[in-house]
N, C-alpha and C positions, 0 to 999 in steps of 0.2 A: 223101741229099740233103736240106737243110733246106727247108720251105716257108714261103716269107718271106710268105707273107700270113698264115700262123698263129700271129709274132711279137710282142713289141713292137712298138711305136713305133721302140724302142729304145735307150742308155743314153748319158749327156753324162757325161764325167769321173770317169769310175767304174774305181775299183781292181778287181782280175778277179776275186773272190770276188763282186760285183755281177751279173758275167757269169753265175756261175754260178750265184746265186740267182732271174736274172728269165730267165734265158736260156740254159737246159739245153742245149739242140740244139747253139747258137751255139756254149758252153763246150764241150762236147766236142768242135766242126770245130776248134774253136783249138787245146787240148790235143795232138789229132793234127797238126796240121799248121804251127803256129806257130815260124820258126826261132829262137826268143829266150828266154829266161826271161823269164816270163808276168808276173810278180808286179814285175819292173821297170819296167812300163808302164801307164800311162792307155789308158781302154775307153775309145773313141766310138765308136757304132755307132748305124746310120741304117736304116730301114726306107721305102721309098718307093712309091709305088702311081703308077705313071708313065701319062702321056696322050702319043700324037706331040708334041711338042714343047715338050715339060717337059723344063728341068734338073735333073736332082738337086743340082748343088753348083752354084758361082760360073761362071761360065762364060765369064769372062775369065780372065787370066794372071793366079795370085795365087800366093802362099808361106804358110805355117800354120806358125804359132804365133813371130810374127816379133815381139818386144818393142815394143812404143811407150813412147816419150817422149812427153809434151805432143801427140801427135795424132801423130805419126810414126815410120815404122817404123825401128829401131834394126839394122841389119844385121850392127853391128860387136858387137850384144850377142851374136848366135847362138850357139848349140855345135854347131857340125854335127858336130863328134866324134858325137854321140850319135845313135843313128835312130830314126828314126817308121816304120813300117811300113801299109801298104795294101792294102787284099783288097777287092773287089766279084766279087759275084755272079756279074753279066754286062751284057750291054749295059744300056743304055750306058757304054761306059769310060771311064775316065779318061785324060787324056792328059798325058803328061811334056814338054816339052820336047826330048825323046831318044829319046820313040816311047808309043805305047799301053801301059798296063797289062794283062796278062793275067786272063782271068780268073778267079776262085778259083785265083789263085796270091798269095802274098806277093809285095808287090815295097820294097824298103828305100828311102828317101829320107832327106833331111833337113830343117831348116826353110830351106836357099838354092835347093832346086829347084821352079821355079814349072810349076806344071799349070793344069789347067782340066779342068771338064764338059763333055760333048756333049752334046744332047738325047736323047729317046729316040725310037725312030722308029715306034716299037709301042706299043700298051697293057700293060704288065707291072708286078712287084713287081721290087726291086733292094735287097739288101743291101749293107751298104757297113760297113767296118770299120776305124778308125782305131788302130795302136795308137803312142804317144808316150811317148818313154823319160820316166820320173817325174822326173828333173831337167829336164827341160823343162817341164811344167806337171804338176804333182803332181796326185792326185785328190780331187777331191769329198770330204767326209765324211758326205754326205747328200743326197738330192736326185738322185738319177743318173737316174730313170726319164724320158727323153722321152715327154711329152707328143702330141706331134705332131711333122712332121718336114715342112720347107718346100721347096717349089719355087722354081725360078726360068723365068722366063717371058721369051720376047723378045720386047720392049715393042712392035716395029715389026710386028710379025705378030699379033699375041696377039687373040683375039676372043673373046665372049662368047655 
């Protein structure tokens, strides 16, 4: 089992030889358990240190990696032929549309199914794993290493 607080950050747009150079542990869960050819896909991958009521992602209804025009999102550009795939840790999950994600399992999407975050309801670490087929957004040629990795808060509750 990997321990997510002894990771990166984690990686933005990174081809899987990235994986495997900053994030040994991570590269071998995927190796083993990944149902796709690896090397056709962009690495995101997120590391997060959660408080009760932190989002890890957006936490409204939203869709990834949907084209924009001029400020708007292009629905008619998609390729949902092609899939993105999603793995987290564990709670908090993500939610489809069509029901919760499991966790530490793959589950396939595309860029027309909208999800969302849930908060978290505990203090933990959470990995979260994005893979998206390389003709959908190709990878980085440099620059992969996440820095930090951002919360979302609900602004109506949130205190300091």
């Amino acid at each position: 089992m990997i321990d997510w607080s002894k990771q990166h950050c984690g990686l933005h747009q990174a081809p899987f030889y990235a994986v495997r150079e900053h994030m040994s542990e991570v590269h071998q869960m995927i190796l083993d358990t990944f149902p796709d050819d690896v090397d056709k896909f962009t690495w995101d991958i997120k590391v997060h240190m959660l408080m009760p009521g932190q989002y890890p992602c957006i936490p409204n209804w939203h869709t990834d990696f949907v084209p924009r025009l001029c400020g708007l999102q292009r629905f008619d550009l998609c390729k949902p032929e092609l899939p993105m795939y999603l793995w987290v840790s564990g709670a908090p999950l993500t939610q489809f549309k069509h029901g919760f994600v499991q966790a530490q399992q793959w589950i396939r999407f595309t860029q027309l199914d909208e999800h969302r975050g849930l908060p978290a309801s505990d203090f933990l670490w959470r990995g979260f794993i994005r893979a998206t087929h390389y003709l959908i957004q190709p990878p980085k040629t440099e620059n992969w290493l996440r820095r930090h990795s951002q919360v979302y808060l609900n602004a109506e509750t949130y205190q300091w």
